[in-house]
C-alpha atoms as one frame of an Amber mdcrd trajectory, in Angstrom:
protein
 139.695  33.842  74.069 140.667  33.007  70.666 141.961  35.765  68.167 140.166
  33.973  64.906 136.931  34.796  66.445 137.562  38.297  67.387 138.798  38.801
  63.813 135.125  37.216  62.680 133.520  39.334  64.958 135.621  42.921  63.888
 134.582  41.437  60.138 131.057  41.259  61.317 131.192  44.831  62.498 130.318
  43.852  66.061 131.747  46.163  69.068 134.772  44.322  71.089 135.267  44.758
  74.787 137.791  46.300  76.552 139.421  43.236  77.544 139.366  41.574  73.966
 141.326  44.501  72.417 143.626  44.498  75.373 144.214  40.663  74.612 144.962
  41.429  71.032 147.558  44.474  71.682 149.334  42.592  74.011 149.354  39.098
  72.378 150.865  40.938  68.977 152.839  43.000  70.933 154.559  40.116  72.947
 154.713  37.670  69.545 151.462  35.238  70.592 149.693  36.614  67.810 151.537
  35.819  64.690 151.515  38.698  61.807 149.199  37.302  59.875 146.302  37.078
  62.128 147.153  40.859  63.367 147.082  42.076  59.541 143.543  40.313  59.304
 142.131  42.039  61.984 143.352  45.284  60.520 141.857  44.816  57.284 138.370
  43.759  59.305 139.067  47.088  60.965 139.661  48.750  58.159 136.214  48.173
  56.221 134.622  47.457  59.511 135.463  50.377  61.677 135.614  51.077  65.382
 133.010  52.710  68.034 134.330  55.526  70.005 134.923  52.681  72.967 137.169
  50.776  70.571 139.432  53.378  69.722 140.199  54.472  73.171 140.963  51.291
  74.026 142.992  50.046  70.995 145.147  53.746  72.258 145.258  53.113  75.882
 146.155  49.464  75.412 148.972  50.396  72.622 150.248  53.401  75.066 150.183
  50.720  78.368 151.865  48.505  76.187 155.355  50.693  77.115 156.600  53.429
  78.808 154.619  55.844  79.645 156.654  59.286  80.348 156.388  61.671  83.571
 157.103  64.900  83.304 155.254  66.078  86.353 158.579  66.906  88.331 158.566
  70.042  85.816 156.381  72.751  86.226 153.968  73.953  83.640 151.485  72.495
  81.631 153.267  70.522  78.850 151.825  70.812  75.336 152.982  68.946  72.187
 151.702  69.610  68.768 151.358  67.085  66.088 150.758  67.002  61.902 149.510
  63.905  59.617 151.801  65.000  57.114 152.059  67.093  54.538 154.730  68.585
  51.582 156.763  71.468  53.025 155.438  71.329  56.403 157.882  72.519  58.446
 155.410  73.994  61.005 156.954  72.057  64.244 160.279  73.824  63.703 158.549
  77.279  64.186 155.425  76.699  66.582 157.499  74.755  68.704 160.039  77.796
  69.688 157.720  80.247  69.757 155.516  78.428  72.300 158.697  77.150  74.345
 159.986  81.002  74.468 156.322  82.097  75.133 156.707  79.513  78.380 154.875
  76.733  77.289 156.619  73.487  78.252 156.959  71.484  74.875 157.866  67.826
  75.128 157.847  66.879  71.205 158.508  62.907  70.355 158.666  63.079  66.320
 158.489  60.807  63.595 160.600  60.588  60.499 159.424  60.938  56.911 157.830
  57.819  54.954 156.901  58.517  51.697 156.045  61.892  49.918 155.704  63.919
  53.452 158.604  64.924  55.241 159.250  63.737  58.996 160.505  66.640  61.825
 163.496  64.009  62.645 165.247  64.254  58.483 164.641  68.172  59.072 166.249
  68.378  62.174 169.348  65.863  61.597 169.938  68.101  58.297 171.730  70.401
  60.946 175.799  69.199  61.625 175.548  67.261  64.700 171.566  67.561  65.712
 171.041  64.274  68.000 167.386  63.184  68.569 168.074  60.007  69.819 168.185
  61.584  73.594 167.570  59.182  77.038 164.122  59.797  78.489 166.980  61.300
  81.712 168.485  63.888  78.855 164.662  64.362  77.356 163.644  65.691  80.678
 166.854  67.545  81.967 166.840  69.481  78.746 162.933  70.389  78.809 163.606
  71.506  83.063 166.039  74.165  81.258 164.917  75.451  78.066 161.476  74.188
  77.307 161.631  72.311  74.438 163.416  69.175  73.523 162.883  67.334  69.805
 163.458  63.613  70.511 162.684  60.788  67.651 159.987  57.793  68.815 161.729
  54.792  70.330 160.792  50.972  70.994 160.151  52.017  74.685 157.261  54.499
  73.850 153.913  52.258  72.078 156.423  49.307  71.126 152.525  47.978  70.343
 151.884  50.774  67.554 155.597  50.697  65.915 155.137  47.051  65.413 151.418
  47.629  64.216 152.279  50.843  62.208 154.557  49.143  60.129 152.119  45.920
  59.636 149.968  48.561  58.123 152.337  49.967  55.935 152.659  46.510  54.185
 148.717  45.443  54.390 147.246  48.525  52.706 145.183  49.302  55.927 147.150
  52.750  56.750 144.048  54.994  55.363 141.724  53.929  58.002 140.408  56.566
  61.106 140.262  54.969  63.733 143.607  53.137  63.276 145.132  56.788  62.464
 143.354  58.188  65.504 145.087  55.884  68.115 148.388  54.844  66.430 149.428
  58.721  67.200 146.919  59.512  70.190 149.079  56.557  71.581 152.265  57.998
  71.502 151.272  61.248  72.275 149.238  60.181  75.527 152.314  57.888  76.355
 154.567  61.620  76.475 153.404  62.740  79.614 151.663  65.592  77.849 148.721
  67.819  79.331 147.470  69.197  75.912 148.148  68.625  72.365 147.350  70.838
  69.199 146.797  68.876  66.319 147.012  70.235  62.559 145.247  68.335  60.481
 146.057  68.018  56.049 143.559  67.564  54.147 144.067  68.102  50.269 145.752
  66.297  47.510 149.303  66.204  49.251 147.984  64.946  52.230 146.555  61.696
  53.743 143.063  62.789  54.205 141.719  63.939  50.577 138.382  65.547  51.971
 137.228  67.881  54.684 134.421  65.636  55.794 137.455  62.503  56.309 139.673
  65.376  58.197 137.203  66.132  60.403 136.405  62.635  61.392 140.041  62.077
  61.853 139.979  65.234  64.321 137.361  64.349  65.862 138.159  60.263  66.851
 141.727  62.280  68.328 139.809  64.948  70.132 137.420  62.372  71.541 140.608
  60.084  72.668 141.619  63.378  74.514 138.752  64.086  75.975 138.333  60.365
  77.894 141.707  60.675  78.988 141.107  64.181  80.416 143.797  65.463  77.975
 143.573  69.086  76.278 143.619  68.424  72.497 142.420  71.070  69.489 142.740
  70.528  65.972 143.095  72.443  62.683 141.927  71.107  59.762 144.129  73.155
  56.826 144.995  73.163  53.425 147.385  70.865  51.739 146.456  71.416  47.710
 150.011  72.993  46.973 153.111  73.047  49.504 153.317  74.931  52.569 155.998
  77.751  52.245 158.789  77.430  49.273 161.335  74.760  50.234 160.530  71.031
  50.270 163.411  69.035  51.454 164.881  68.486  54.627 168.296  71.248  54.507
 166.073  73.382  51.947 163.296  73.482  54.703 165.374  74.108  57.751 166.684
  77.356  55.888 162.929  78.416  55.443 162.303  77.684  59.021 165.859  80.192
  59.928 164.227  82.295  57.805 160.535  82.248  58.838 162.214  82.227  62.638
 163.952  85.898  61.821 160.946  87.332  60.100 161.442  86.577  56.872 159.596
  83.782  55.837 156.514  83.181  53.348 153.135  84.492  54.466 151.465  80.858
  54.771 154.035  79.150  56.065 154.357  82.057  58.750 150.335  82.495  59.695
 150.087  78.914  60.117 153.097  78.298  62.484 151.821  81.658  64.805 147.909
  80.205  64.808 149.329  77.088  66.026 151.675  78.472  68.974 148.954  80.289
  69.861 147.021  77.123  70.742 149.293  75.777  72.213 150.098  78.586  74.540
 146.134  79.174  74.919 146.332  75.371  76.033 149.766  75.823  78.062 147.445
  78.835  80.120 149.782  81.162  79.929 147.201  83.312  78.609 143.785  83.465
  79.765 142.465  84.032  76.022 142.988  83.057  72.709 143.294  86.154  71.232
 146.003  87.022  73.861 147.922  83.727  72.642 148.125  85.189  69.458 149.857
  88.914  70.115 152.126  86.583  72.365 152.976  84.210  69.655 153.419  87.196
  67.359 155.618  89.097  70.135 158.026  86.636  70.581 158.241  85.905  66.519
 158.801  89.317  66.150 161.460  89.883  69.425 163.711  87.204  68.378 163.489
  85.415  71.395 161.632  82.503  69.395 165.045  82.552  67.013 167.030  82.604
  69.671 165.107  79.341  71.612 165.648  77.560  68.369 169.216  78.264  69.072
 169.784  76.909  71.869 167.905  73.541  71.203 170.635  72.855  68.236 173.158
  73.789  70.572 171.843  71.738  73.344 171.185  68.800  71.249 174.572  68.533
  69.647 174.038  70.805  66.600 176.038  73.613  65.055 173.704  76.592  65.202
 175.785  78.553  63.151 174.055  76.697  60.019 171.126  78.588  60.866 172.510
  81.429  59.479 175.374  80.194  57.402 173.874  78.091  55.008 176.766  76.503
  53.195 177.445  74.601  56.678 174.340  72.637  55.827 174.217  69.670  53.382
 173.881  71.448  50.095 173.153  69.787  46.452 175.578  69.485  43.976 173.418
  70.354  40.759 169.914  72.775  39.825 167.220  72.440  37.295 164.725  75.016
  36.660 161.627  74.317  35.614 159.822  76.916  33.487 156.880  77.798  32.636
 155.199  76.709  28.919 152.804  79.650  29.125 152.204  82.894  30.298 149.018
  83.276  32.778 147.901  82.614  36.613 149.065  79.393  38.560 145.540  78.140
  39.138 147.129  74.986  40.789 150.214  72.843  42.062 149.694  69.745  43.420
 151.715  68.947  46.501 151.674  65.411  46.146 153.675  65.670  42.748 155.786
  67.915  44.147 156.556  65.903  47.354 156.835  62.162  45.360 159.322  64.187
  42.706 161.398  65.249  46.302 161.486  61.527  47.274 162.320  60.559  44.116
 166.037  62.570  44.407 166.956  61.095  47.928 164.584  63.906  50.232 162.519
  60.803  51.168 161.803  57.378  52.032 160.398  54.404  49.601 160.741  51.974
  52.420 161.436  52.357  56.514 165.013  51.593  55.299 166.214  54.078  53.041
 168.876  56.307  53.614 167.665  60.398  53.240 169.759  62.979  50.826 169.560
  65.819  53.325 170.894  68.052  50.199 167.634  67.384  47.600 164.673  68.993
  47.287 162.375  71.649  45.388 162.349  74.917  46.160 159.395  76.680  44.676
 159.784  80.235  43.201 155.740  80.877  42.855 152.392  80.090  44.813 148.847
  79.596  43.343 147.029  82.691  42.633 150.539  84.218  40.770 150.815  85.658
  37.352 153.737  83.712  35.429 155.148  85.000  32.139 155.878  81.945  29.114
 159.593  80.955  30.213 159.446  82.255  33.439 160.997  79.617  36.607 158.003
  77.752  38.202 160.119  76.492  40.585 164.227  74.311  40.874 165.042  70.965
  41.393 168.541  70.659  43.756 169.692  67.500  43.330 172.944  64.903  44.170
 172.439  62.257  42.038 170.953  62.404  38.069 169.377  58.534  38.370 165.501
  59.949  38.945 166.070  63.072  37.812 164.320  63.355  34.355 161.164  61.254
  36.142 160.976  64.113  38.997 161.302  66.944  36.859 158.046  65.775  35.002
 156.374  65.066  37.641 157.018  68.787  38.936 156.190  69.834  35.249 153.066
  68.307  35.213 152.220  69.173  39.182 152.274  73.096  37.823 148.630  74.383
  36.017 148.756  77.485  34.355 145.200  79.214  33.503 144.143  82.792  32.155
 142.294  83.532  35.490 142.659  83.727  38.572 141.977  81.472  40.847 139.823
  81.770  43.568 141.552  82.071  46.704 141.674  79.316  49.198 141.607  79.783
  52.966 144.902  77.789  54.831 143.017  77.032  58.243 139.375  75.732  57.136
 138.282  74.548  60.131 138.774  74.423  64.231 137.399  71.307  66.015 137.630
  70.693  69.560
């Protein structure tokens, strides 16, 4: 078998076997196949595509290519939910919790941020002392007690899809389906998971800029599920403007706090509850959907949620008094308002702007390498659909460092459209699949 002619044949368009994807996974994975034969037969992916076949191979071959986690010494049905990204999605922080206190078991591997959309990881180590870089021993001792453990991705886990993930990164080929579908279907299958929930951007701040590419992308993950007998709904939802207030990682782990103790923003909050609900729907601890639902809602509402939350900082090394005393998280050192040049409705805010003006100041990564400012961020102070008087704060810029800082306050300038009618409003959750 030679990997030129399986590239030929992927540029062709022609279906490849079990066995020839297998060979290419683990020929890149153990250094046979040199980079740039591996970054050619992403790009012939990439304009090519992949069958259904393909892509559950390419993610069983990438998930066999490491460890693959068991968790079925703890009892329960363990469901994990995942995001492709979006600006001030801070979902995880809140679903998570209330599905762990509703008795779901929730194993959640997480990624970091890479460029405008946040990562769970930058939120969480935001909090004094919050470890994620747990033993698989510690992952599972930790979810046998409370539930819920946040641990980052590491070279054990899909060593196949970190080295191909960031091949794509450099070769342009990151915006293709199929290559989405099983570069996280790998590491999620390679958890030990039952089920998985999957929320799904769509919108100018996230990945997938139409509906109809959403729902293929929902669909090639549900499908993976389904031929590995796996559990997996998705959400397709809105990402035109941020979700919630805050973006940045310190900014948005106050929202969470917030959201956890009943006082967060109406999206941000309706989003995180629909999503607990699947996954306790999923988790069967309720035999209906709509029961999942007052149970998310319950435990939001009794604190016990809050209190879960809790006790994961505390168990993974972090101060949970900075849940509720904000000044013992990283704070900025300067503000900037931004104001509004007319008086009128916000008829739009683009969340893209708004998260590549938060990585500008430090919130986020240019490359793999940079170091996050925990501090930085935007905090919005109004949502589409508000009226806005001429003068009045569209949102603040907290900042550490003044080198990008004219650059990102244009860019949030310029994200902000203000009309004399109202818009129409937009539904958050546009679609279910699976």
């Amino acid at each position: 078998m030679r990997t030129v002619d399986l590239i030929l044949r992927k540029r062709g368009a022609d279906e490849l076997s079990v066995e020839e994807i297998q060979f290419l996974v683990n020929g890149y994975t153990t250094g046979e196949i040199p980079d740039y034969q591996m970054a050619a037969f992403l790009m012939a992916t990439y304009f090519g595509g992949m069958t259904d076949r393909e892509i559950s191979a390419l993610t069983e071959s990438m998930m066999q290519s490491g460890e693959v986690i068991s968790l079925t010494e703890i009892p329960g049905v363990k469901v994990d939910k995942h995001s492709t990204g979006g600006v001030g999605d801070k979902t995880s922080l809140i679903c998570a919790p209330i599905a762990a206190a509703a008795g779901v078991v929730v194993p959640m591997i997480s990624g970091r941020g890479l460029g405008h959309t946040g990562g769970t990881l930058d939120k969480l180590e935001s909090i004094p002392g919050f470890r994620t870089d747990l033993t698989v021993e510690q992952f599972r001792a930790q979810l046998a007690e409370l539930g819920l453990c946040f641990i980052g991705q590491n070279d054990e886990v899909s060593p196949a899809d970190n080295r191909i993930y960031a091949l794509r990164d450099v070769t342009g080929t990151v915006e293709s389906v199929p290559l989405i579908a099983s570069s996280i279907m790998s590491k999620k299958m390679a958890e030990g998971i039952d089920a998985l929930v999957l929320d799904v951007k769509v919108g100018n701040g996230a990945f997938m800029k139409t509906q109809v590419e959403a729902r293929r992308l929902a669909q090639a993950m549900v499908g993976i599920g389904r031929r590995m007998d796996k559990k997996v709904q998705a959400l397709i939802t809105d990402m035109n403007q941020p979700l919630g207030y805050a973006v940045g990682n310190a900014l948005e782990v106050m929202e969470v706090s917030q959201t956890l103790q009943k006082a967060g923003p109406a999206d941000l909050t309706r989003l995180s509850l629909e999503l607990a609900a699947r996954m306790i729907f999923l988790g069967k601890i309720t035999p209906t959907l709509d029961e999942a639902r007052k149970l998310a809602e319950d435990k939001l509402m009794d604190g016990s949620a809050y209190k879960k939350f809790r006790q994961v900082v505390q168990a993974q090394g972090g101060n949970p008094q900075a849940l509720d005393r904000f000044d013992l998280l990283p704070n900025a050192t300067g503000m900037r308002e931004v104001l509004s040049p007319r008086a009128g409705f916000v008829s739009a805010i683009k969340a893209e702007d708004i998260g590549r003006a938060s990585q500008m100041m430090g919130a986020g990564r240019m490359v793999k390498e940079d170091v996050i400012d925990h501090a930085v961020g935007v905090i919005l102070e109004v949502k589409v659909g508000e009226k806005v008087e001429a003068g009045s704060v569209l949102c603040r810029l907290y900042y550490t460092g003044e080198e990008h800082l004219d650059e990102a306050a244009d860019l949030v300038e310029d994200a902000f459209r203000v009309s004399n009618a109202r818009p129409e409003e937009r539904e958050l959750i546009l679609e279910v699949v699976g």
